[in-house]
C-alpha positions, 0 to 999 in steps of 0.5 A: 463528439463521441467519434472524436479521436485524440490528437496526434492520430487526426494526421495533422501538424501542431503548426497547422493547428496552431496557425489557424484561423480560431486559434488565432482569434482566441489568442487574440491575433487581429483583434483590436481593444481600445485598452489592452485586457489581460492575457488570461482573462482574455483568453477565458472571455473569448473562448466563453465566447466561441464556444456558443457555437456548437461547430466549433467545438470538434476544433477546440477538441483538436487545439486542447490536445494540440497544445497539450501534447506539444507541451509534453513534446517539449518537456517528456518525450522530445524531440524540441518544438519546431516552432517559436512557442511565444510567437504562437500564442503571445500576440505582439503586444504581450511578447513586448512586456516582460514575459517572465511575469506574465509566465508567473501568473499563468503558473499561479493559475494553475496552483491547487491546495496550496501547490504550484507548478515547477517554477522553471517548467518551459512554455507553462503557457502551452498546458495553461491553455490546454487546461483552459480548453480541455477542462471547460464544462461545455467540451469536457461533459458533451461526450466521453472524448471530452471527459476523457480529455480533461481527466487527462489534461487533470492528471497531468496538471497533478504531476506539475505539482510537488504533491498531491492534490486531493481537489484534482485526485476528486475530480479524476476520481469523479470523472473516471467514474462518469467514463467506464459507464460510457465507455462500457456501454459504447464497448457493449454495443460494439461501436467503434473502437470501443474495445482499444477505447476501454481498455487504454481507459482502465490503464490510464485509471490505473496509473492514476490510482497508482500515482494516489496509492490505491494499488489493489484497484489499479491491478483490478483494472489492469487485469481487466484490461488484459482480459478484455485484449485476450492478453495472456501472462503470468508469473511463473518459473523455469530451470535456468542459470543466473550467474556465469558460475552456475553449474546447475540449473535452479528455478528462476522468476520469469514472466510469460506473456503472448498476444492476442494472434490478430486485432479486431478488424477496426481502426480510428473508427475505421472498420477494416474489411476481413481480408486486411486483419493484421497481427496485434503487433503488426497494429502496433508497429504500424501505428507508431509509423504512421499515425500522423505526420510530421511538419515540414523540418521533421519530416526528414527525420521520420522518412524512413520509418514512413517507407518501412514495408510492413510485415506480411498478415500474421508475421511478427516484426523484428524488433531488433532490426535497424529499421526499429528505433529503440534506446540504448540499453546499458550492459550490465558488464558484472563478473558474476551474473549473466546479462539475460537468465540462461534456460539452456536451449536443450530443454525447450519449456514444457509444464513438466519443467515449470516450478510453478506449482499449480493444480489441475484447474489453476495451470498455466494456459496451453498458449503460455505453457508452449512458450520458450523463455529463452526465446520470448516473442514481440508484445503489443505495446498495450500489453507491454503497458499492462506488465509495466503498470503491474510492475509499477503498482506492485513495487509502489507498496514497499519497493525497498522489499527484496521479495517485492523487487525479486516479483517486479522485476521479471515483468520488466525484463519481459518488455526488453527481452521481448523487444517493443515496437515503440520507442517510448514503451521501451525507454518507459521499460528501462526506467522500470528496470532501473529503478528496481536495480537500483536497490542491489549491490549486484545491479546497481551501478547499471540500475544508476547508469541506465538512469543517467542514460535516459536522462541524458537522453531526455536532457538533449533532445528536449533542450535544444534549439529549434532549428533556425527558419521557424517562422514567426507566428504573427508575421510569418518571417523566420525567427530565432528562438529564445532557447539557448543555441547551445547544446546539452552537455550529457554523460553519454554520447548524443544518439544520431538524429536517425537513431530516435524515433518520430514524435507521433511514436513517442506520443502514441501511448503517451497517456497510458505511459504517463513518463516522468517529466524532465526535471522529476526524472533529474530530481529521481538521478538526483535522489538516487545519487544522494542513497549511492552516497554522491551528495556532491553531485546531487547537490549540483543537479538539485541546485541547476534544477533550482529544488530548493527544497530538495537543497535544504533537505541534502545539505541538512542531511549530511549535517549542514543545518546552518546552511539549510536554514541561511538558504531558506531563510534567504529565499523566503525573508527579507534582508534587514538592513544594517542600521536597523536594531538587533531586537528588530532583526529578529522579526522577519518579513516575507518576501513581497515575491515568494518562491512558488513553493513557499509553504513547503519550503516554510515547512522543511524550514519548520522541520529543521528548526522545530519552530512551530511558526514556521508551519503556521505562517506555511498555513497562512500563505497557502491561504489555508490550502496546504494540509501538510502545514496542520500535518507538521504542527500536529506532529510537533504538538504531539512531541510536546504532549498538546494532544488537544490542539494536535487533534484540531491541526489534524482535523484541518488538514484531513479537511483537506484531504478526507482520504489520507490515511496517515493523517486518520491514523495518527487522530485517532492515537491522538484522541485515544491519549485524549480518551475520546474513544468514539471519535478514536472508533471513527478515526480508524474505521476510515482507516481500514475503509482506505486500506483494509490490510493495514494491521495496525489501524485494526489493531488499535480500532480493536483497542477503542472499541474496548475501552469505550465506557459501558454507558457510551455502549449501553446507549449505543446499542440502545439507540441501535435496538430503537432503530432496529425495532423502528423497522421492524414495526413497520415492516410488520404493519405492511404485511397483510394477512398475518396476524399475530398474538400478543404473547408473541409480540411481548416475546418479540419486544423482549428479545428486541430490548435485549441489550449485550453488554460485551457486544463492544468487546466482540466487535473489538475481537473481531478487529484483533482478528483480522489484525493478527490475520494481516501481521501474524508475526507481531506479539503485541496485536497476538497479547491484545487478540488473547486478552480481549477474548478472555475478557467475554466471560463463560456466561457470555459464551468465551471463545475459549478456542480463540483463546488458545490460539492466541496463547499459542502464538504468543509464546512462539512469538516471545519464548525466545527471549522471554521464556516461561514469562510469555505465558499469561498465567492467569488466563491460562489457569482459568482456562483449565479449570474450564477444560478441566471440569467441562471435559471428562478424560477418558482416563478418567472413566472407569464403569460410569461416565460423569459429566459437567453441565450448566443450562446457562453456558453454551460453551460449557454444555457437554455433548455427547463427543465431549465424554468417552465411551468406556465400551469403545475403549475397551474394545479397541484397546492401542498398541502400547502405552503411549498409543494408548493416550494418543489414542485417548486424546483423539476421542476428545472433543477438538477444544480439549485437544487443542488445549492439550496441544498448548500445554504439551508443545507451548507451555510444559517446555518453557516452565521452569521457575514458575509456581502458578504453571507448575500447578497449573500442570498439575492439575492437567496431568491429575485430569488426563490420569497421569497421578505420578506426572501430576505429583512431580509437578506438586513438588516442584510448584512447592519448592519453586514458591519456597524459594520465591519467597525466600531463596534461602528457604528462611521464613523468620522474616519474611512478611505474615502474608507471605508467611500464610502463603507458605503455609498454604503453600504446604498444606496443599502440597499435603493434600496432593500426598494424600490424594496421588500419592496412594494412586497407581502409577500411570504406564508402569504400574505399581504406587505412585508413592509409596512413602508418601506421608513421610514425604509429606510430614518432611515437608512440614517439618522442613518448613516448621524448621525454618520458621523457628521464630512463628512457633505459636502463631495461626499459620505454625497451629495450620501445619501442626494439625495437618491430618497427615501427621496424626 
C-alpha cells in the first residue's frame, strides 16, 4: 500500500476499472439471491467480505479513486462521462425500480450533524460508493495512500453539505495528523516520491484549514510546502503605471515568484536516470499530457496534446502557444485602467527600483530580485497552487477589506500573467482573480463576467449527453443515457472540443485545487448577482438549482416575506384540507418526505417569522445533530432577555461543534449577564485558544476575570498554593543529600501560603493588553485596560506606567468629540500625587536633595535616577530657558517624564471648564518649579468651580454643601496666594505676584458679596477669619 499511487496516474480508463471483474462482484452483477437485499447493505456486506483478502486491497484502492474521480468528472471539471453511469453500478434488478428513491437513500447515507448532500447532485450513487470504500478501516489504516484517500474522499463529502461538519472536520483533522508523521519520515528517508508526496499533502491540509477558518495554519503549511519546492516568491513593488492616463510611474503591488530550475530525478516512484532530469515546468506539462489515458471515445480529443513534442532539458514551454489548452480570459475593456500593470520596458528590475523596503538580512533573493515583472516566467502548477491557496487563506479573513484585496490580488495576477501549464490551475486562477474584482467599481463588471465565464464553461461540458454508442454495463449492447440530449443554453459561446483540455489535466491537481462543485460555483454567480442588484436573475438561477433556501432568503431581502414563508411552509407542511376547522388549520404537519434540507429551511423559516418553534422543531428533525437549530434559539432568547435558557441552547450546539468560536463567545456574554463569571472565564479562554488575535474575546476575558468575587479567587488561589505546595513536597522528598533546616521550611511554607489578593486583577490586565495590543483603535478596551490597572493599589505595586499609557490613548481616541471629558479625573489626580511626591524635580533642588521613600512600595522607592543632582546642574547649565527645563526633564526618571509627556501634549490641551484638572495642573506646574503657571492655573480652577456651582456666581441659594464647597473653594485659593504668590517668577524673574494678598482678599469678598444672605453661618465665619486679611 505505501507505494500506491492515486488514480488517474495508474494509465487506466474509468470503464476499465469499472467493468472488472471485482467491481462487478461487489455490485452484484451475477449474483444470485433467493430475495432480493438492498442495495446498500449489499454492497457494504460484500465489500466486508472481499476485503478478507489482502490481495484485493490494491484493486479496491484503484475502484475508490476510479469512482471518486469520475464523479468529480461529472460534476467539477468535466468533460461528461462517457459511460452509462446507472448501467454501471445498478444491477438490472434495481435499474427496474424507481431509481430516484433509491438515489434519496444513498443521499441520506451520507447525511452528517444533520446536513445533507445537495438534493440534485448527478450520479450521488458514484461518491456513496467511493465513501464506502475509501473510508473502510481496513484500506484507510494500511498505509498512508489509504489514510490519505479517505481524508480526501472526507473533505469532499464536507463540500456536498451546506455547512460544516464538525464530525468530518475531526476526522480530516485526526487523519491529517496521523499523515505528516508518515509522510515526513517516508520524506526523511528519501523514498519514493516523498517530496511531491508532502508537499501536495500540506496544500491539500491547507485548503482544508482554510475551508474551517484556521487561516494562520493554512499559511504555515503553505509556506512550508513552498520551502520544501525551493519554491521562491514574495510580495513586493515595483515603479509601474496602472491607469492608461498615468503620466509617471508610482509603486505597484506585485508578487515575484520562480521555480525551482530542475525536479528531482524521480517520478510515480520511478526514479529517472541523471541524464533525464527535466525542467520543474517541463515535469508539470508533461504530466498533464500524459499521465493517463483516455477511453476509446476521448481518445480523439486528447490526440493531440499526447503528440506534443516536449520541450528540450531545461527550456520552458510557451504556454501562450495553440498546443497549450487554457480558458478564456475576459478583457477587462475599461476606459481608464490598463489590462496588465505597465513597468516600462526601459528600466529593467533591479533591488534599486524595488519599493520593498527591506533591510540588509531581510532583502529580496538575488533569484527574485533579478526577475523582470513586465516579463513574468512559467510556474509549476504546484507553485501555482501555493500562491492561489495563499491568496485564498488571506481574503477568506475579511474579503470585503480593500487592503486585504489590494494584497491578494497580485498572487493571482502572477498565475495568469506567468500562463499555467494546466488547464485546471488556470481556470482555478480566474475564479480567484474574479472574486477579488468582484468587490470594485472599477473591475467588477469583468470580475461578474469572468465568472458567468466559468460558469458557463462548467454548465456545458459537464451536462451534456454522453455520446450515443456507450455500451450498457450489464449486457454489453449500446445504450442511451438517461441525460437530456439537449445541450446547455450559456451566455458565452461554447469552446470547440479541440480548445478544452483532456480529462487527466483537469484532474491532475484536482485535490490540491479542490474547484468549486457545479451548483455551488452557480449558487456564488447567483450571490454575486443579488450584491450587483440582478435579484431577478438571481432568483431564476436559485430556483433552476432549486435552493430553496437561498429563494426564501432573496425574496425576504428584497422585502417579499409573505412569499418566503408560503414557500417554506409549502415545502415543509401539509396542505389542511378545505373542510377541516380554521382552529386546526393552525396546527401543521410535517411532510412524511421532507426536503433534505429540512432543518435549515425550518431555521430561515424560524429567522423570518421569529417564532421560536420552528428552531426547535429544526432541532428535532435533524435528530438533534444540527447545531445552528440551539445557535438560533439562543439568539432569540437573548433578544427576549432569557439568558438562562439561552445559555443551555448554547450549551447544546457547542456540543456539537467544541471549536466554534462564535458560539463560545456569545455563552460567555450570556453567562456574564448571568454572573456566572468562571464559566464566563472558560467561555472566553477557548475563545482566544481558537483565535488568539480576537480582541474582543480578550477584551471581555479581562472584564470576567475582574469582576470574579473575591471568595471565588481566594479559594482559587488557594487550591492552586495546595498544588503547588503538593509538588514541591514531593519534589523535595526525592532529593537526596540535601537537607535543609526547619527555620527554612517555615519560610518556605510561609511564602508558599502566601495568598495575592489582586492576582485576578493582574491576570485580567494581562488580557486587556493583549486586547489593546490587537485593536489599538477601540476607546472601550483602552478605558477598560486603564481602569483595571488602576485598580491594583501602590501597596501591591500599580503599574503606574500602564496607567499612562492607557490615558494617553484614551484621549487621542475620544478628544475629538468628548474634549476635556476623555480624561479620568480621578485617576489621573491620583496619579500625580504619586509622581509628585515619589519624584523630586530638579527644579526643586536647591543646596540639598529630599527624597520620598516608603519600604513597603516597590514602585514608590526612589533610586538614585529618580533625584537630581544639584552638582550636574550646575556644571552643565542649558542654553536658555527653555533648554533649561528640557534639559531638567531628561534627567527624570522615565515614569516622570512620561507622565510629563501626558500632562503636556494630552491634558493641558483639552482642559477648559474643568475645576479637578485645572488643579491638578496646578499642583504639576508647583512640583516642576513654575510658581507663576502654577497660580494662573489656581485662579481659573476657583472661577471654573464658582461657576459650576452657580453660573450666576450667587450663592444665596445654593445648597450648604455646596456652599462649604465654595467655601473651601476659596480658602484654598487663599493659601495658593499666600504660598506662590511671594515666589519667583519662573524664566523672567521678578514676583510671581506682587499684590497677591489684594488678590486674595478680592476673592473673599467677592464671595462674601454674594452671599449676603449666609452671613453668620460656619462656612461666612471661614472666610472672615482667613489669615490673609488680618
Amino acid at each position: 500500500m505505501d507505494y500506491l499511487f492515486p488514480y488517474p496516474k495508474m494509465g487506466v480508463s474509468f470503464l476499465e476499472i469499472l467493468h472488472d471483474r471485482l467491481t462487478r462482484k461487489l455490485l452484484g452483477f451475477g449474483a444470485i439471491h433467493a430475495e432480493k437485499t438492498p442495495f446498500m447493505s449489499g454492497v457494504t456486506s460484500r465489500l466486508k467480505f472481499l476485503l478478507n483478502d489482502p490481495t484485493t486491497h490494491i484493486s479496491f484502492m484503484k475502484l475508490g479513486y476510479t469512482v471518486l474521480e469520475a464523479f468529480l468528472q461529472a460534476n467539477v471539471t468535466g468533460p461528461p462521462l462517457d459511460f452509462n453511469v446507472e448501467a454501471v453500478i445498478f444491477t438490472e434488478s434495481y435499474r427496474d425500480e424507481n431509481l430516484t428513491s433509491l438515489r434519496e437513500e444513498l443521499s441520506q447515507d451520507l447525511a452528517v450533524d444533520g446536513n445533507r448532500p445537495y438534493p440534485l447532485t448527478p450520479h450521488i450513487e458514484l461518491f456513496w460508493l467511493a465513501k464506502v470504500i475509501l473510508s473502510n478501516p481496513i484500506l484507510a489504516e494500511a498505509g498512508f495512500n489509504g489514510r490519505r484517500a479517505r481524508t480526501r474522499v472526507n473533505f469532499w463529502h464536507q463540500k456536498l453539505l451546506s455547512e460544516e461538519s464538525p464530525t468530518l472536520r475531526d476526522e480530516i483533522y485526526a487523519d491529517t495528523d496521523v499523515l505528516e508523521q508518515q509522510l515526513a519520515a517516508r520524506l526523511a528517508s528519501q523514498a519514493a516520491s516523498s517530496e511531491e508526496h508532502f508537499v501536495q499533502f500540506l496544500i491539500e491540509r491547507a485548503v482544508a484549514r482554510t475551508y474551517y477558518g484556521d487561516d494562520a495554519l493554512a499559511r504555515k503549511d503553505l509556506a512550508r510546502a513552498a520551502t520544501i519546492r525551493s519554491f521562491q516568491f514574495a510580495l513586493t513593488g515595483a515603479m509601474g503605471k496602472r491607469t492608461k492616463f498615468q503620466q509617471r510611474e508610482t509603486s505597484q503591488l506585485i508578487v515575484l515568484a520562480k521555480s525551482r530550475d530542475v525536479e528531482p530525478p524521480e517520478e510515480n516512484g520511478i526514479r529517472r536516470p541523471e541524464g533525464e532530469k527535466r525542467s520543474s515546468v517541463d515535469q508539470g506539462l508533461s504530466k498533464s499530457q500524459s499521465v493517463k489515458s483516455q477511453s476509446s471515445d476521448d481518445k480523439a480529443s486528447t490526440m493531440t496534446a499526447s503528440a506534443v513534442s516536449l520541450p528540450h532539458q531545461g527550456s520552458l514551454p510557451d504556454v501562450s502557444s495553440s498546443t497549450v489548452t487554457k480558458p478564456a480570459d475576459v478583457p477587462l475593456n475599461d476606459d481608464t485602467l490598463l489590462e496588465n500593470i505597465s513597468f516600462g520596458p526601459s528600466q529593467p528590475i533591479s533591488p534599486e527600483t524595488m519599493t520593498h523596503a527591506t533591510t540588509d538580512e531581510s532583502s529580496l533573493p538575488p533569484a527574485l530580485a533579478s526577475l523582470d515583472p513586465s516579463k513574468p516566467t512559467p510556474l509549476h502548477p504546484l507553485d501555482s497552487i501555493i500562491l492561489l491557496a495563499t491568496a485564498s487563506s488571506i481574503t477568506n479573513t475579511s474579503p470585503k477589506d480593500g487592503l486585504v484585496r489590494e494584497e491578494t490580488l497580485p498572487y493571482a495576477t502572477r498565475v495568469l500573467d506567468g500562463g499555467s501549464s494546466n488547464w485546471q490551475v488556470y481556470t482555478q486562477a480566474l475564479l480567484v482573480r474574479s472574486r477579488i474584482e468582484g468587490y470594485r467599481a472599477r473591475t467588477t463588471e469583468r470580475g461578474l463576467l469572468q465568472l458567468q465565464a466559468l460558469v458557463d464553461q462548467i454548465i456545458a461540458e459537464t451536462t451534456a449527453s454522453a455520446p450515443p454508442g456507450t455500451t450498457n454495463g450489464s449486457t454489453g449492447t449500446p445504450t442511451d443515457t438517461t441525460e437530456p440530449t439537449t445541450s446547455a443554453t450559456t451566455f458565452f459561446p461554447k469552446p470547440a472540443s479541440s480548445e478544452a483540455a483532456s480529462v487527466a489535466e483537469r484532474l491532475q491537481y484536482i485535490y490540491q485545487l479542490s474547484p468549486p462543485l457545479r451548483w455551488e460555483l452557480e449558487a456564488e454567480l447567483a450571490a454575486r448577482w443579488t450584491h450587483m442588484g440582478g435579484l431577478k436573475t438571481a432568483l431564476e438561477i436559485y430556483r433552476r438549482l432549486q435552493m430553496h433556501a437561498e429563494v426564501a432568503l432573496c425574496l425576504a431581502a428584497t422585502n417579499r416575506e409573505g412569499e418566503a414563508i408560503e414557500l417554506l411552509k409549502d415545502l415543509l407542511f401539509e396542505k389542511p384540507e378545505a373542510d377541516v376547522p380554521e382552529e386546526d388549520k393552525k396546527a401543521m404537519m410535517l411532510r412524511s418526505h421532507t426536503p433534505s434540507d429540512a432543518p435549515r429551511l425550518l431555521c430561515i423559516l424560524g429567522d423570518i417569522t421569529s417564532h421560536p418553534d420552528y428552531y426547535k422543531l429544526s432541532w428535532t428533525v435533524s435528530g438533534n445533530r444540527y447545531a445552528r437549530a440551539q445557535r438560533s434559539l439562543a439568539r432569540f432568547l437573548v433578544k427576549r432577555g432569557d439568558y438562562e435558557s439561552a445559555k443551555e441552547a448554547y450549551t447544546l450546539a457547542l456540543g456539537l461543534n467544541r471549536l466554534d468560536r462564535a458560539s463560545w463567545f456569545s455563552l460567555g456574554c450570556v453567562q456574564l449577564e448571568l454572573h456566572d463569571y468562571e464559566g464566563a472565564i472558560e467561555s472566553f479562554t477557548r475563545c482566544v485558544q481558537l483565535e488568539d488575535d480576537d480582541a474582543e474575546s480578550w477584551s471581555n476575558l479581562g472584564l470576567a476575570l475582574l469582576k470574579l468575587p473575591v471568595e471565588q479567587r481566594q479559594k482559587q488561589q488557594q487550591t492552586d498554593v495546595t498544588e503547588t505546595r503538593e509538588v514541591a513536597d514531593d519534589e523535595e522528598e526525592e532529593e537526596e543529600g540535601h537537607a535543609q533546616t526547619d527555620g527554612g521550611d517555615n519560610n518556605n511554607n510561609a511564602t508558599t501560603n502566601k495568598v495575592d489578593p489582586y492576582i485576578h486583577v493582574r491576570e485580567a490586565l494581562l488580557a486587556l493588553r493583549r486586547a489593546a495590543t490587537l485593536k489599538r483603535d477601540d476607546p472601550k478596551i483602552w478605558d477598560n485596560y486603564l481602569t483595571v490597572a488602576a485598580k491594583i493599589p501602590p501597596s501591591a505595586g500599580t503599574p503606574w506606567a500602564e496607567i499612562i499609557q492607557a490615558m494617553g490613548r484614551v484621549v487621542d481616541l475620544r478628544s475629538k468629540k468628548e474634549g476635556e471629558s476623555a480624561i479620568d479625573s480621578k485617576i489621573l489626580r491620583v496619579l500625580t500625587e504619586f509622581v509628585t511626591k515619589t519624584f523630586t524635580h530638579p527644579s526643586q533642588v536647591s543646596t540639598t536633595v529630599t527624597t520620598h521613600t516608603d519600604d513597603n512600595d516597590e514602585n514608590s522607592s526612589v533610586t538614585p535616577g529618580n533625584v537630581f543632582d544639584s552638582k550636574e546642574d550646575e556644571s552643565e547649565p542649558g542654553p536658555g530657558p527653555q533648554g533649561e527645563e528640557e534639559d531638567k526633564n531628561t534627567k527624570l526618571p522615565y515614569l516622570a517624564r512620561s507622565f510629563l509627556g501626558l500632562v503636556d501634549t494630552h491634558v493641558a490641551p483639552l482642559v477648559t471648564s474643568s475645576p479637578v484638572l485645572y488643579e491638578v495642573l496646578c499642583d504639576v506646574s508647583g512640583w516642576r518649579g513654575r510658581p507663576a503657571q502654577a497660580l494662573g492655573y489656581a485662579e481659573k480652577s476657583w472661577r471654573t468651580f464658582l461657576t459650576s456651582v452657580s453660573l450666576d456666581e450667587q450663592f444665596d441659594d445654593v445648597s450648604e454643601p455646596a456652599w462649604n464647597a465654595v467655601v473651601d473653594k476659596t480658602v484654598w485659593l487663599v493659601g495658593k496666594y499666600k504660598t506662590l504668590g511671594p515666589l519667583e517668577r519662573e524664566r523672567t524673574g521678578g514676583q510671581v505676584e506682587p499684590k497677591w494678598k489684594f488678590k486674595a482678599r478680592s476673592a473673599v469678598r467677592k464671595v462674601l458679596g454674594r452671599a449676603k444672605a449666609r452671613e453668620g453661618s460656619p462656612g461666612w465665619d471661614r472666610l472672615s477669619e482667613v489669615s490673609v486679611l488680618e
